[in-house]
Structures are given as C-alpha cells and as structure tokens.
One Martini backbone bead per residue (centre of mass of N, CA, C, O) as a GRO file, in nm:
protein
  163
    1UNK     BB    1   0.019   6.251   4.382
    2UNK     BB    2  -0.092   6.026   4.653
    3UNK     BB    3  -0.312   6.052   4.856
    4UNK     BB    4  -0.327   5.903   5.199
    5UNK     BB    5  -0.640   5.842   5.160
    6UNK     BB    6  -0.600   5.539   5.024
    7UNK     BB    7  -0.404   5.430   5.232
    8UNK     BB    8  -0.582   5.259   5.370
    9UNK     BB    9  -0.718   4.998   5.524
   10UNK     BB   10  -1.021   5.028   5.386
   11UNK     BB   11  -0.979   5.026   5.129
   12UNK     BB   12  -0.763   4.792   5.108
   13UNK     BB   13  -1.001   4.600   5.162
   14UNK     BB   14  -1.209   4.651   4.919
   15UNK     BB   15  -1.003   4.576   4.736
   16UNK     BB   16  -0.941   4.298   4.794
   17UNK     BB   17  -1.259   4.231   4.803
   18UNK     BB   18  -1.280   4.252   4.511
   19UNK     BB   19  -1.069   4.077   4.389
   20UNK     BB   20  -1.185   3.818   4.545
   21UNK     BB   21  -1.476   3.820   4.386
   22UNK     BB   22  -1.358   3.807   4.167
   23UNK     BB   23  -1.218   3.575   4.136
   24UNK     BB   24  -1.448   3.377   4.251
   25UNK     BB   25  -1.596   3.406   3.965
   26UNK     BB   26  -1.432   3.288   3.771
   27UNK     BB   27  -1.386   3.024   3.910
   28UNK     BB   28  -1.671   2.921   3.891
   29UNK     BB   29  -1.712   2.962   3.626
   30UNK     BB   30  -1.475   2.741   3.513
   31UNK     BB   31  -1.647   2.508   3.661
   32UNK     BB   32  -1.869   2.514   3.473
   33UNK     BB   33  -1.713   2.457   3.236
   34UNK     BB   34  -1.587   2.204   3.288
   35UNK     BB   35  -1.842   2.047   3.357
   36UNK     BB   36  -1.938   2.089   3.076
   37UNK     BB   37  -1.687   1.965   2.932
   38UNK     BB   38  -1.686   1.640   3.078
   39UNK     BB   39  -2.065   1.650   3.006
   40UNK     BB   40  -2.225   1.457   2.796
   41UNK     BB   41  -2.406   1.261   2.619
   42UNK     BB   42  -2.532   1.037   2.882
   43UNK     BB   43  -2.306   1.050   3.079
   44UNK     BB   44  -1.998   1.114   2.905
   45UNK     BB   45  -1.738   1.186   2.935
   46UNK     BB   46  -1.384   1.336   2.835
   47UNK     BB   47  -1.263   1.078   2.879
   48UNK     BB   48  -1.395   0.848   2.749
   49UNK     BB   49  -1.353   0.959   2.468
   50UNK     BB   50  -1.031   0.936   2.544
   51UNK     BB   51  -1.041   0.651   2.507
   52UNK     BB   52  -1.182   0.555   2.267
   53UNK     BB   53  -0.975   0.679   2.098
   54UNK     BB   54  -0.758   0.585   2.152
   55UNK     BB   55  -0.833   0.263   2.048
   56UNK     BB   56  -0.860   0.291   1.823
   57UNK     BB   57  -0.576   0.398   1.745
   58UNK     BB   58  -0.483   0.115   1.776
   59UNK     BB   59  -0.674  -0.039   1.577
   60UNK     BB   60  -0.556   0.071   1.363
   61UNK     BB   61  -0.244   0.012   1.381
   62UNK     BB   62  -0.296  -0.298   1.352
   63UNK     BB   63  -0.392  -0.301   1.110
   64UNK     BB   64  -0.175  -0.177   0.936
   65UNK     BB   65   0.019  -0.403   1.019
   66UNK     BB   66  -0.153  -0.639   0.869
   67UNK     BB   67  -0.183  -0.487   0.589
   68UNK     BB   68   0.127  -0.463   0.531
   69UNK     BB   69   0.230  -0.786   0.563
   70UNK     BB   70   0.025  -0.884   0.342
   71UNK     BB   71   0.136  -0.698   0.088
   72UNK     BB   72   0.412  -0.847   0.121
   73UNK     BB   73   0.303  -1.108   0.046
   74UNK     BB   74   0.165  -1.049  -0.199
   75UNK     BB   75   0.401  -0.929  -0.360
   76UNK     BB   76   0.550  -1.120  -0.292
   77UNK     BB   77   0.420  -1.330  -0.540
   78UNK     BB   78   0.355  -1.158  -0.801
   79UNK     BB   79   0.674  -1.199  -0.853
   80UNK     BB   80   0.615  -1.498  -0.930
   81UNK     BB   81   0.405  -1.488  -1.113
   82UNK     BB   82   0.243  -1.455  -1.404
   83UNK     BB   83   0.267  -1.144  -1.635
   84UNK     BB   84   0.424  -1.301  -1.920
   85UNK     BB   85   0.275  -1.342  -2.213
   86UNK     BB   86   0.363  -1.504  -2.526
   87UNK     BB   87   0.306  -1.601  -2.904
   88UNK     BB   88   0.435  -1.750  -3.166
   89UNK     BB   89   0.382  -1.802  -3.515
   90UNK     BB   90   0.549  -2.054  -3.729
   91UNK     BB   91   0.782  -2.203  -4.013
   92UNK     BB   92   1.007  -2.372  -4.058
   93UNK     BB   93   0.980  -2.466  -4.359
   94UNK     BB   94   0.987  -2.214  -4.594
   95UNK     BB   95   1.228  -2.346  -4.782
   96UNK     BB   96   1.045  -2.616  -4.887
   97UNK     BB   97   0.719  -2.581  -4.863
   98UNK     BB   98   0.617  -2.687  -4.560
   99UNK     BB   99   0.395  -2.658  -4.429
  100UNK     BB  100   0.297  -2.383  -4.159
  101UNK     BB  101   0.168  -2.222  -3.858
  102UNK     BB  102   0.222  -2.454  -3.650
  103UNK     BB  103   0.389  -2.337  -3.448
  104UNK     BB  104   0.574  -2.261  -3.206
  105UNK     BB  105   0.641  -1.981  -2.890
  106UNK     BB  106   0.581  -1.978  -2.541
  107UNK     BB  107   0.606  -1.733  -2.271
  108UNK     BB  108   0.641  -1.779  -1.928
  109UNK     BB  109   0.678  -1.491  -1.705
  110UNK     BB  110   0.804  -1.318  -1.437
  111UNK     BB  111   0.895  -1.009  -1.329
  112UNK     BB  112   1.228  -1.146  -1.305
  113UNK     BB  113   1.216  -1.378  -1.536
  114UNK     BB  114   1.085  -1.597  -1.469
  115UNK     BB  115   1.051  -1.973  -1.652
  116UNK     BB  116   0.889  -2.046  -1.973
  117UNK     BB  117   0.981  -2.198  -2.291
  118UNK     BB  118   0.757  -2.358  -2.547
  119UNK     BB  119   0.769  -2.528  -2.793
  120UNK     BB  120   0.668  -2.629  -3.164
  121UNK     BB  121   0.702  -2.885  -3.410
  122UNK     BB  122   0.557  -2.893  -3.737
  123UNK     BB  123   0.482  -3.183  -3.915
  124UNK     BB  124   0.386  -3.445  -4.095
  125UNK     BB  125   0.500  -3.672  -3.910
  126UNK     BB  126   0.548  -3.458  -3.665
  127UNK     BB  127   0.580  -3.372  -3.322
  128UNK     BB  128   0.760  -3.122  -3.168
  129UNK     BB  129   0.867  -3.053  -2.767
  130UNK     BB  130   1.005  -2.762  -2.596
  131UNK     BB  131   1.166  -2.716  -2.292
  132UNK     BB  132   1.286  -2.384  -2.161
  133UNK     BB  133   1.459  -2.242  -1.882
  134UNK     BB  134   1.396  -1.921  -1.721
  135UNK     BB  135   1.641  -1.674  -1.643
  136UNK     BB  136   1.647  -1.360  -1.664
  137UNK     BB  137   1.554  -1.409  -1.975
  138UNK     BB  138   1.704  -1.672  -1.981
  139UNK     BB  139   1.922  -1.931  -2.116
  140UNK     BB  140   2.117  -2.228  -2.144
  141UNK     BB  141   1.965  -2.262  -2.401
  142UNK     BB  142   1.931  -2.264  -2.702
  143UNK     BB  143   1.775  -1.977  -2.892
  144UNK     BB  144   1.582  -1.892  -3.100
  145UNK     BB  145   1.413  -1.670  -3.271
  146UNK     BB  146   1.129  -1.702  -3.171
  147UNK     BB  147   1.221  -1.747  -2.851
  148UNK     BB  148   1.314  -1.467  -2.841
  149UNK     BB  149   1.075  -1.288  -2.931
  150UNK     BB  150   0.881  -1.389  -2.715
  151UNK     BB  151   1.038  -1.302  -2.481
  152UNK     BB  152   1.079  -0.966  -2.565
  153UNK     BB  153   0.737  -0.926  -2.549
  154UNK     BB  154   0.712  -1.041  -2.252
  155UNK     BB  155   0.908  -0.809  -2.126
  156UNK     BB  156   0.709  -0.591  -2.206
  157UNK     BB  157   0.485  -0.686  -1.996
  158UNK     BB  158   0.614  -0.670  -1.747
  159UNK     BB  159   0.778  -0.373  -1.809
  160UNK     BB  160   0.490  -0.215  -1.786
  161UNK     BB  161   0.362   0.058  -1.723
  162UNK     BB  162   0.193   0.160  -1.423
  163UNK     BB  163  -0.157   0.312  -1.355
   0.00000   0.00000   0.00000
C-alpha cells in the first residue's frame, strides 16, 4: 500500500515540475542538436546540401537518358558497319595448268549478314570482276566454291563472342 502523503498536492506539484524540466531540457538539447546539424560549413544549411544533391541526382538522370540514346544510335549504326571481311586467292585453271592464284574473292558483310562478295578471275589476256550483292549470308545469284568459303569464314568473323 502507497502512503497517502504521496498522494498530496505538493508532492504531486514537484513531481510534475521535474518531468517539466526534464522535457524542458531534452527539448532544449534536441533544438541545439537541430541547429548544429542545420548549419554547415559556411553558413550552408542541410536543405541546401539536398537541393544541391536532387540537381545532381536529375542531371545523372539526363546524362543517363542521353547516353543511353546515344548508345542506341551507336549499337544501329554497328549493325550496319561492316564487321567480317575475308579473302580466298584461288587459281580457276588449275586442270589446264595456266595462271596462278592471281584470283580472289573477297567479302564484306555487317553484323546481319549483309554487304557484298566481289570476285575476280586472271586469265593471260584478261581479268574479270564480279560482284555479287548479300543478304543474310546468302545471294540470289549463284555462288562459287570459292565465294562461298569467303562468305562462311567471314560469318565466323562476325559471329566471334565478345570478350
């Protein structure tokens, strides 16, 4: 059982007035501790500092928008370039025993297999060039052996993994 002089007045007025004085004084501290982290170093509050860091943060974000953009414009661009090329040098007269491998058949093709396999034939009176348009790895126009090896060493160049 609790006295009843606990319970009286003055007591309970006592009481009341230090729980007052301390939340008095802890609010005091928390104000103090507030302004030291408010003000930076040159009078620069912590509102500044996260303004100035949102600004960043948006201007990341734009940099990001545009390189990402740019990249694609690059990456379309790549696919066109040409990627593999290859040459064979070859003698067509073999079995008649004239020329040597004064001959090719050389071909430049982009990422998708697209581009142009151009040939040429040495004779002793004459040479003669071919070209030869590609789509897909493939022509619509009939492909030597020769131009055809061109073509499958260069689609090895092309579809090399990426280090």
């Amino acid at each position: 059982m609790i006295p009843p002089s606990l319970f009286n007045t003055e007591t309970l007025a006592y009481v009341l007035l230090t729980v007052l004085v301390f939340f008095l004084a802890w609010n005091i501290r928390l104000e103090i501790k507030l302004r030291h982290l408010l003000s930076g170093k040159d009078a620069r509050s912590l509102e500044d500092t996260i303004v100035h860091i949102k600004e960043g943060h948006e201007a990341l974000h734009a940099f990001r928008a545009e390189v990402e953009a740019y990249l694609k414009r690059v990456e379309r661009r790549l696919k066109r370039s040409i990627q593999g090329v290859e040459t064979i040098r070859f003698n067509p007269f073999k079995g008649i025993g004239a020329g040597g491998n004064q001959s090719f058949s050389t071909v430049f093709l982009n990422e998708e297999g697209n581009g142009v396999v151009i040939s040429t034939l040495h004779a002793r009176d004459r040479m003669s060039f071919f070209s030869k348009p590609l789509v897909r790895f493939s022509s619509s126009h009939e492909l030597t052996e020769e131009e055809k090896e061109a073509i499958l060493k260069a689609k090895s160049l092309v579809h090399e993994p990426k280090a």
